[in-house]
N, C-alpha and C positions, 0 to 999 in steps of 0.2 A: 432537289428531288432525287430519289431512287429508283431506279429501274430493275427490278429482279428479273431478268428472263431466260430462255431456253431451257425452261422446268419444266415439268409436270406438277400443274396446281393441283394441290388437294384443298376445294374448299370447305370441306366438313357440312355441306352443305346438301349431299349427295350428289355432285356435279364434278367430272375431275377435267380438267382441261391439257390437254394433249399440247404442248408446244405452247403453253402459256407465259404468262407475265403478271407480274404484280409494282403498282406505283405508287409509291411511297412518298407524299410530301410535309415536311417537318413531322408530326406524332398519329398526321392523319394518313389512310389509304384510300387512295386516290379513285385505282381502278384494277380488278382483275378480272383479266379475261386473256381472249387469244392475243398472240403477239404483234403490236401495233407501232408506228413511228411516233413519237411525241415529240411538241416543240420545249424549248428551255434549256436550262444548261441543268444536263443528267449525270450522275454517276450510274454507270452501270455495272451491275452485278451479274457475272456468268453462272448459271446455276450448271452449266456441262452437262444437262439431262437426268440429274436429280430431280427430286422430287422440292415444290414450294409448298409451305402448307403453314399454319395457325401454331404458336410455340404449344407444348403438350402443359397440361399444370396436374400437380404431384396434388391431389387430395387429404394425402395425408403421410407427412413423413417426420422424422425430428430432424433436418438439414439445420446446419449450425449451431445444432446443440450440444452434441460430441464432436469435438474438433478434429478431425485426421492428424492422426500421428501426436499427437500435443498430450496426452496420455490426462491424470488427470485434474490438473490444470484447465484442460479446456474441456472437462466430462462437465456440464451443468444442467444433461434432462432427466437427473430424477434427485429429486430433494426428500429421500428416502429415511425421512426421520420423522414425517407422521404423513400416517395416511390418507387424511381428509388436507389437499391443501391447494384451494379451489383457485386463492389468493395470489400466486405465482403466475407469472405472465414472461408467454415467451420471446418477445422482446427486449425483456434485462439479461436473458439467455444466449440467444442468437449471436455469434461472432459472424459476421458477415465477409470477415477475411479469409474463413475458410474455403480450402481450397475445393470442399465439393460443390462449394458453388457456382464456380468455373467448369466444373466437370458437369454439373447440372445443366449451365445455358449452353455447351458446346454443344452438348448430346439432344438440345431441341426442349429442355424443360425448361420454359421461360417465368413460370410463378408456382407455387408451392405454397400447400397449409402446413406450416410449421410448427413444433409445440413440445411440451414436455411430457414424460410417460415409459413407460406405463407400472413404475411399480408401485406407484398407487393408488386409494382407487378412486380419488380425483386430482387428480394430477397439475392441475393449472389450466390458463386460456392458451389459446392457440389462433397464430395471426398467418392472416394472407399477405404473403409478400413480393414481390420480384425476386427473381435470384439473378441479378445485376444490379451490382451497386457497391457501394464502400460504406454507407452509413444506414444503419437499419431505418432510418426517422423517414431515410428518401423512399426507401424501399418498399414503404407498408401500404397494402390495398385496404385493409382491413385490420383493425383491431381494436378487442378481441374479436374473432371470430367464432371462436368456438370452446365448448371447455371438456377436456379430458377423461373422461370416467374408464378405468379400466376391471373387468372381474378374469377371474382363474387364475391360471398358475403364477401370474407377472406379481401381484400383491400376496397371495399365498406366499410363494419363494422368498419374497423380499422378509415380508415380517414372522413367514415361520423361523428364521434365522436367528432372527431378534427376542421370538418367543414373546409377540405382542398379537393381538388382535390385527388384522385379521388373516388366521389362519386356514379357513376353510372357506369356500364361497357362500357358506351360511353370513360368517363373519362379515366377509364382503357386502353384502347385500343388505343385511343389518346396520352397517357402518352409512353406505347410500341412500338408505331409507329414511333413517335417524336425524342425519345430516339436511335433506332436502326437508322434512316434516319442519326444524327447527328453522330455516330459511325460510318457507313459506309462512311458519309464525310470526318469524320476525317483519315481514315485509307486512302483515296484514296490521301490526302493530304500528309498523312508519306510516302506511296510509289512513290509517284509522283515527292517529293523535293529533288532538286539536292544537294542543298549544306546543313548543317546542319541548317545551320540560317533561310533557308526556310521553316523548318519542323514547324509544328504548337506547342503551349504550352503544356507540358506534360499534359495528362486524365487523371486520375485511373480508370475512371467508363468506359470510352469509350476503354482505353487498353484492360478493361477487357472483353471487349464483342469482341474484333477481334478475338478469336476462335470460336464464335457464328459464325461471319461474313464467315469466313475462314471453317467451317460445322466441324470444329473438332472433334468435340464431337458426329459428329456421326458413 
């Protein structure tokens, strides 16, 4: 077991505990409140009159997608060579030896939604994971969790350069609309075909947006 005391808990609970403690045994917690004797063999942690509290989690960041410093070799959150690219999951992305992931759990951010973006305007899914860890497979709370859609300047900038659609957020909007219309056809066609031969030719892009369709993710 673990012992964290001499803190000030913050339980996120509205409740803060003045000269608290928190006990920790194997992945469960045990007990927090004011500071008490426990029996068993404890490791104990001195919090020195900091604060104990719940690790913080990042809603939405790209953490190990651009790699620190690795230039770009380790750039892999934007696959800016078509716009609609729903297919792209941030798990084949994610270097989890990156060092801001260290920088991340030191500083109290113990899980983050991770993902590719934004200069397209659907970018790929995006997974909940710990930011501890050495292999993304250990790591994942969730995945996918979520998928990407970005509008304004971020797919403007990218594909005005390129002098491709979409250049203005008319563009953009048009591109999202287009995209989900032909998903949602597609899915009514896989649900609807009675025999296999009737089902229409496998998507990637369009599979991957029937949990969009289906409100999964929310």
């Amino acid at each position: 077991m673990i012992l964290i005391k001499n803190g000030t808990v913050l339980t996120m609970a509205g409740r803060v505990i003045e000269k608290g403690c928190v006990l920790v045994e194997g992945r469960k917690i045990k007990y927090v409140g004011e500071e008490k004797e426990f029996d068993g063999e404890i490791e104990v942690i001195d919090a020195k009159g900091g604060y104990i509290m719940p690790g913080m989690i990042d809603a939405h960041c790209h953490l190990g997608m651009w790699e620190d410093g690795v230039g770009f070799e380790g750039a892999d959150g934007n696959e800016a060579t078509d716009p609609i690219t729903p297919h792209l999951r941030a798990i084949d992305g994610i270097n989890p030896m990156d060092k801001t992931f260290k920088e991340a759990y030191e500083n109290g951010i113990t899980c983050v939604c991770s993902g590719p973006g934004s200069a397209n305007v659907i970018s790929g899914s995006f997974a909940v994971i710990k930011t501890y860890g050495k292999r993304i497979d250990d790591m994942i709370v969730k995945s996918p969790a979520a998928i990407k859609v970005a509008f304004g300047e971020n797919p403007k900038s990218t594909y005005h350069e390129k002098h491709e659609m979409p250049t203005t957020r008319m563009g953009i909007a048009a591109l999202l609309r287009d995209t989900l219309y032909k998903a949602k056809e597609y899915l009514n066609k896989m649900e609807s075909a009675e025999e296999e031969e009737d089902k229409p030719d496998f998507d990637i892009k369009y599979e991957s947006l029937i949990p969009v369709l289906k409100e999964k993710y929310l």
